[in-house]
C-alpha positions in Angstrom: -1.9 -22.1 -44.0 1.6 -22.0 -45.5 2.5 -18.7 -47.3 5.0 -18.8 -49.3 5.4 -15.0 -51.4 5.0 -11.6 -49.8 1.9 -11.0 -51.4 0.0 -13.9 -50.1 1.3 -12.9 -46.8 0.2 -9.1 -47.2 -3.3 -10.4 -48.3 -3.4 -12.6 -44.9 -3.0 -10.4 -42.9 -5.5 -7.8 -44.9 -7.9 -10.4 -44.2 -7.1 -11.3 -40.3 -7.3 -7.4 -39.9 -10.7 -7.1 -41.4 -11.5 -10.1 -38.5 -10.0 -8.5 -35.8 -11.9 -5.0 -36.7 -14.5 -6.9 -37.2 -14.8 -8.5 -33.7 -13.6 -5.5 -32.1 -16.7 -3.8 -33.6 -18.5 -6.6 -32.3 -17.5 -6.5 -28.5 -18.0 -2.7 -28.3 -22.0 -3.3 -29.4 -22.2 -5.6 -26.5 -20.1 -2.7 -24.6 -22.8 -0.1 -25.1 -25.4 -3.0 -24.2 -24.0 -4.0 -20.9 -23.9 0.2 -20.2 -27.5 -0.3 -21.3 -28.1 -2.9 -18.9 -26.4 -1.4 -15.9 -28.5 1.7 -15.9 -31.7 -0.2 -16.4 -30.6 -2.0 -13.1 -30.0 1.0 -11.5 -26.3 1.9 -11.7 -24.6 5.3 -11.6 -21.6 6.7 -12.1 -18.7 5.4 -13.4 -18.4 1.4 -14.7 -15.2 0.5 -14.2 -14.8 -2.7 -12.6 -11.1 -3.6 -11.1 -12.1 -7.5 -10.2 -13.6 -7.6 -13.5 -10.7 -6.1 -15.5 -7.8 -7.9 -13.7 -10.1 -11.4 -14.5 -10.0 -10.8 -18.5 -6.7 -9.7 -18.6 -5.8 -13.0 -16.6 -7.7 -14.8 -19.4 -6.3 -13.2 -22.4 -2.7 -14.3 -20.7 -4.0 -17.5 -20.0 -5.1 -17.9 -23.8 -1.8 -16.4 -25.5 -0.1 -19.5 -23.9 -2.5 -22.2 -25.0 -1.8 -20.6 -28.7 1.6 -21.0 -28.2 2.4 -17.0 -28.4 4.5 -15.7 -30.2 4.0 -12.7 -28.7 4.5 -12.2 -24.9 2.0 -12.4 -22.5 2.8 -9.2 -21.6 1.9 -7.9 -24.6 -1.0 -9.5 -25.6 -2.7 -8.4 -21.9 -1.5 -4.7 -23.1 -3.3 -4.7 -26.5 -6.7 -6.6 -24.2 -5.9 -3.1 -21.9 -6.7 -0.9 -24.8 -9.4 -2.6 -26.4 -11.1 -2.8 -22.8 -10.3 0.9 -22.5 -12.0 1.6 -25.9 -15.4 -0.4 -25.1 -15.1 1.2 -20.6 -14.9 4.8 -22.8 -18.4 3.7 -24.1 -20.1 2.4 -20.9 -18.7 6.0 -19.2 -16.1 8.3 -19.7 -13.7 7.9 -16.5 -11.6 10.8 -15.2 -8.5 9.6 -13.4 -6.1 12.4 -11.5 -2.5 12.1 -11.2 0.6 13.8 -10.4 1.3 16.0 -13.6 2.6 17.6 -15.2 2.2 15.7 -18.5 5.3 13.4 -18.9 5.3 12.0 -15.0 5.5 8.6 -13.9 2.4 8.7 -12.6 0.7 9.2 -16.1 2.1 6.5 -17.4 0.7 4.1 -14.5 -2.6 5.8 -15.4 -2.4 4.4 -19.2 -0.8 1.5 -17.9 -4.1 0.8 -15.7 -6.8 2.3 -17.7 -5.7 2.2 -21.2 -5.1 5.1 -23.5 -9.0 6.6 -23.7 -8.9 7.1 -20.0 -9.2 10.9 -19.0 -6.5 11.6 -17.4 -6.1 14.5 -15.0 -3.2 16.6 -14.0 -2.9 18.0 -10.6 -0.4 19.8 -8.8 0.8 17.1 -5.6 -0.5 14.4 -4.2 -3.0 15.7 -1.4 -4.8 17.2 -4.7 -5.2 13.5 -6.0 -6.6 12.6 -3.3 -8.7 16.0 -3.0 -9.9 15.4 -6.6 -11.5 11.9 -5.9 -13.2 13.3 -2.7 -14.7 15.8 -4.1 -15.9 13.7 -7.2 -13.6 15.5 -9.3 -12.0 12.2 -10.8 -13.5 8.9 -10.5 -10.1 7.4 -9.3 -6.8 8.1 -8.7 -3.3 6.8 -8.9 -0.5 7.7 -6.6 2.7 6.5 -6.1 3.1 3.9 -2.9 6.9 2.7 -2.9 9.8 2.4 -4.8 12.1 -1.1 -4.9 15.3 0.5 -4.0 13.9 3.8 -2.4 11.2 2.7 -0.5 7.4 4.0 0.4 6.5 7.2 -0.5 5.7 8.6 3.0 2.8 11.7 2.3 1.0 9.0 0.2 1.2 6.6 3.6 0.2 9.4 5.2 -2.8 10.5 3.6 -4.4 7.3 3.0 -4.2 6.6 6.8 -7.2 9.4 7.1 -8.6 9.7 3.3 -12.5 8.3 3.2 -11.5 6.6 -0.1 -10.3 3.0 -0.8 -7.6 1.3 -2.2 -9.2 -0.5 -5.1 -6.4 -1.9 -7.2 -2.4 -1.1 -8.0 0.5 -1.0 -10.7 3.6 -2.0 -10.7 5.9 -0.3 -13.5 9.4 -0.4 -14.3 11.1 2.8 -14.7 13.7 4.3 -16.7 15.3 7.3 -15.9 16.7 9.4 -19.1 18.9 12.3 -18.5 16.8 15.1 -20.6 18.1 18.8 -21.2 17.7 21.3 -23.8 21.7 21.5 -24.2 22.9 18.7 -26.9 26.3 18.5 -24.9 26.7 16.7 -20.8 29.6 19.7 -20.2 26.9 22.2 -20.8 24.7 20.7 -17.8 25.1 22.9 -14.1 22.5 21.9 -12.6 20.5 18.8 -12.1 16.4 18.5 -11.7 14.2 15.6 -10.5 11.9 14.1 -7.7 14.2 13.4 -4.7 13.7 9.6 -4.8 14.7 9.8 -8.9 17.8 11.9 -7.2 18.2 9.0 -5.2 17.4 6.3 -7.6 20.5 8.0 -9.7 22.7 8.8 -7.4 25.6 6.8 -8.1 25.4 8.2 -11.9 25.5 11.6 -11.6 28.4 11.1 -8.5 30.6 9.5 -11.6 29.1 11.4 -14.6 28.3 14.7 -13.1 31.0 15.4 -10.3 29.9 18.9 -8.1 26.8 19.1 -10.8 24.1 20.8 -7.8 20.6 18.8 -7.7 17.4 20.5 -7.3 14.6 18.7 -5.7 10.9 19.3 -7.8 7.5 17.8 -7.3 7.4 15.5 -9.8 9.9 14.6 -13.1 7.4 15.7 -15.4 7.5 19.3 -13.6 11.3 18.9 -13.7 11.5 18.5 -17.6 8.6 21.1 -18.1 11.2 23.1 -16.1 14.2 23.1 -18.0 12.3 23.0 -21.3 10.7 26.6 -20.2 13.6 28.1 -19.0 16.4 26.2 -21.6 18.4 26.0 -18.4 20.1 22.8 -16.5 18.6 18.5 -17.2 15.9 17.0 -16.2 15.6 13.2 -14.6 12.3 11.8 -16.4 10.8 9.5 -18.7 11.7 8.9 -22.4 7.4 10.2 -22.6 8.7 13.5 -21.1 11.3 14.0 -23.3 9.3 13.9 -26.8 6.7 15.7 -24.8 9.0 19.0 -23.9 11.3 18.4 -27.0 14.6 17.7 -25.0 17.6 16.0 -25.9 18.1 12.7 -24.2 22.0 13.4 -23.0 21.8 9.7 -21.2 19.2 7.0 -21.1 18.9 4.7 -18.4 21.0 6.0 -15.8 19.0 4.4 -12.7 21.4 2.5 -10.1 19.4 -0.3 -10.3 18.1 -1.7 -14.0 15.4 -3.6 -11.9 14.0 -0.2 -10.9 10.3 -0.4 -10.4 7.8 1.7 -8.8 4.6 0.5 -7.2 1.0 2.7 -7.6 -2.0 3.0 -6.0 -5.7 2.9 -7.6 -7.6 5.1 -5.1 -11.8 5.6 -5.2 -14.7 4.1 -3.9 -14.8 0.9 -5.2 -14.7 -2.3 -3.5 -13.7 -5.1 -5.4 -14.8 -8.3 -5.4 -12.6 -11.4 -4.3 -10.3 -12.7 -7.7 -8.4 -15.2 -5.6 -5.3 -13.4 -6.4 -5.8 -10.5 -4.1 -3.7 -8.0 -1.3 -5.5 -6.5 1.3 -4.1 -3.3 2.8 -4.7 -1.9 6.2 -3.4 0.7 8.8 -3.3 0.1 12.9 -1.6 0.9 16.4 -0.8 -1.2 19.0 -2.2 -0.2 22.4 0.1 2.3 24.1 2.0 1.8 27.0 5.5 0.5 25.4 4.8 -3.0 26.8 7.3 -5.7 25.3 5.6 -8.1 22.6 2.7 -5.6 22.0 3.2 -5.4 18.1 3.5 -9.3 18.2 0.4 -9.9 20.1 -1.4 -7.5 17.4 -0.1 -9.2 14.6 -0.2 -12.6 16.2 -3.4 -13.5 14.5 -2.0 -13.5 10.9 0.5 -15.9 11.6 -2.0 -18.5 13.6 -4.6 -17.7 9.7 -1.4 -18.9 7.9 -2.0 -15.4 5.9 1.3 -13.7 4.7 2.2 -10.5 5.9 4.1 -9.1 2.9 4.3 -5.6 3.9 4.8 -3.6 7.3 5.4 0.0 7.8 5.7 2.9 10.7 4.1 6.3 10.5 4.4 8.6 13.2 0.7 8.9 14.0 0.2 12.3 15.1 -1.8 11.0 17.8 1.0 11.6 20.7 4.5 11.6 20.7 5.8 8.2 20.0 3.0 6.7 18.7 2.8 4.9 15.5 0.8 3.6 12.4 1.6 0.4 11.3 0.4 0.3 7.5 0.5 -3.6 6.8 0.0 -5.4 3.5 -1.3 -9.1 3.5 -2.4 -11.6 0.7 -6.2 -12.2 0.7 -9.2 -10.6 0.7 -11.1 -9.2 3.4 -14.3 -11.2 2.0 -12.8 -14.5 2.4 -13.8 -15.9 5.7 -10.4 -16.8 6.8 -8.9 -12.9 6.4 -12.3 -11.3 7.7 -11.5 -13.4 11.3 -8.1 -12.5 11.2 -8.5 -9.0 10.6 -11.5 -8.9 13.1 -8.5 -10.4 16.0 -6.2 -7.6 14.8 -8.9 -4.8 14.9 -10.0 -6.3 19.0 -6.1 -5.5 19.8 -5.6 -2.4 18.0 -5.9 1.2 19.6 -6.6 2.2 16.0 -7.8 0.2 13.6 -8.5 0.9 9.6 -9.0 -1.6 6.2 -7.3 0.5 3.0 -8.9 -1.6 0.4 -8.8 -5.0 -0.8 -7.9 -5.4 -4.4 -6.6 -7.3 -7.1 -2.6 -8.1 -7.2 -1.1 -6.5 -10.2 -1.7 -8.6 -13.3 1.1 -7.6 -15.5 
């Protein structure tokens, strides 16, 4: 179809938009039937699906490059996210906890995940995520795992090493750090508030920007920019969400070390998701005590020998005795394909302690 005035253009796309409401009409119908369906068979609770989800966003990927684009695949798997979180809100409302307050990194992993009409909840710290989906508070939960130039997030590591719940999918998102205050001037700033790994993340531009500036360590970002927002004192590191949330003045944007900055989440609950073929499996052991030389080799030995990749390996102090250590480990697979489920059952024969986190799909986009 060549169009060739802006009219005829403008009347297009009245016309595609009346098809796309249409159809989008259409698959919520079929929504409410599959909700329908899954009650009639018995099911309860909550029916979200992370196997399911990460397959059709895969698709709708996979069919923006057979078009040709133009748009990204990025962002044609973000407008799928929404329209799948539209039609879930249907089947069952889902309650998801994070680290608030509103404006957090956190939050915006939760929309990034679940889409906008997920009910996301605020809580004050971590252990209350994972308190929250416990007690049946929330459905799920997201936490924050690692950072790429920080590193893991250790009371997360921590927690999931005794936590009944599983690790049943995961985010990766970039982060931006914006230098928010009330005051419209950088020489008004005396004091500096964020998370310690967004201290950290920033360090080398507030060493050249804000010389002798003091930093104050808070919870979370969001709480940092609720802060200075309350009391009209000192900036904030947080998101450019937290700034139009609190009204602040973005003094700085970007001001992370590294523009590559990304920070990788956790999907907690009780779901166990099926195999995709694109999955990570996570798990937490100890090698046998004693000290003997080779003992972490011999535990991880069986990996190696399965040709599975270990892409992940981390120490804990165990709290078991002094000196001991949790080895959280993640590796590509799924624990219900025959060659991981051998190779974990070697490691698990080996280990003093022995626990599977979750298998789950790899982050789509």
């Amino acid at each position: 179809m060549k169009l060739t005035t802006l009219p005829e253009a403008r009347a297009a796309i009245d016309a595609i938009d009346a098809e796309l409401q249409t159809l989008i009409a259409r698959r919520a119908r079929v929504a409410e039937a599959v909700r329908e369906i899954k009650v009639a068979a018995g099911a309860t609770g909550d029916h979200y699906r992370p196997a399911r989800e990460a397959e059709v966003l895969k698709k709708a990927m996979e069919r923006n490059r057979e078009l040709g684009g133009p748009l990204p695949d990025e962002v044609m798997a973000k407008l799928m996210r929404e329209i799948m979180s539209a039609c879930l809100a249907l089947e069952s409302p889902l309650s998801v906890a994070y680290l608030g307050p509103e404006g957090t990194y956190t939050q915006a992993a939760v929309y990034k995940q679940f889409g906008a009409q997920v009910a996301a909840r605020a809580v004050a710290t971590i252990d209350d995520i994972f308190r929250d989906v416990e007690s049946g508070a929330a459905a799920y939960g997201v936490v924050p795992i690692e950072n790429s130039t920080e590193g893991v997030v250790n009371s997360t590591l921590d927690l999931l090493a005794t936590t009944p719940l599983s690790i049943c999918g995961e985010v990766w998102l970039p982060v931006h750090h914006q230098l928010l205050s009330p005051h419209a001037d950088l020489a008004d700033v005396k004091v500096v508030y964020a998370h310690p790994q967004s201290l950290a993340q920033c360090r080398r531009w507030l060493d050249a920007r804000l010389p002798g500036v003091p930093r104050e360590t808070v919870v979370s970002n969001g709480a940092a920019a609720k802060q200075v927002s309350e009391t009209g004192q000192g900036a904030a590191i947080a998101s450019a969400a937290a700034g139009e949330r609190y009204k602040l003045h973005a003094l700085a944007a970007n001001i992370e070390d590294d523009p590559n900055n990304t920070t990788r989440f956790l999907v907690i609950g009780r779901q166990q998701p099926e195999v995709t073929g694109a999955d990570r499996t996570s798990l937490v052991c100890s090698a046998p005590s004693g000290g003997e030389a080779g003992a972490l080799f011999r535990l991880l030995e069986p990996f190696a020998k399965a040709g599975i990749n270990l892409s992940k390996i981390e120490s804990r102090p165990s709290r078991r005795g002094i000196w001991d250590y949790n080895f959280f480990l993640d590796i590509e697979g799924h624990r219900g394909e025959a060659i991981v489920a051998e190779a974990l059952d070697a490691v698990q024969k080996r280990a003093a302690f022995f626990r599977v986190l979750g298998s789950y799909p790899r982050a789509v986009v």
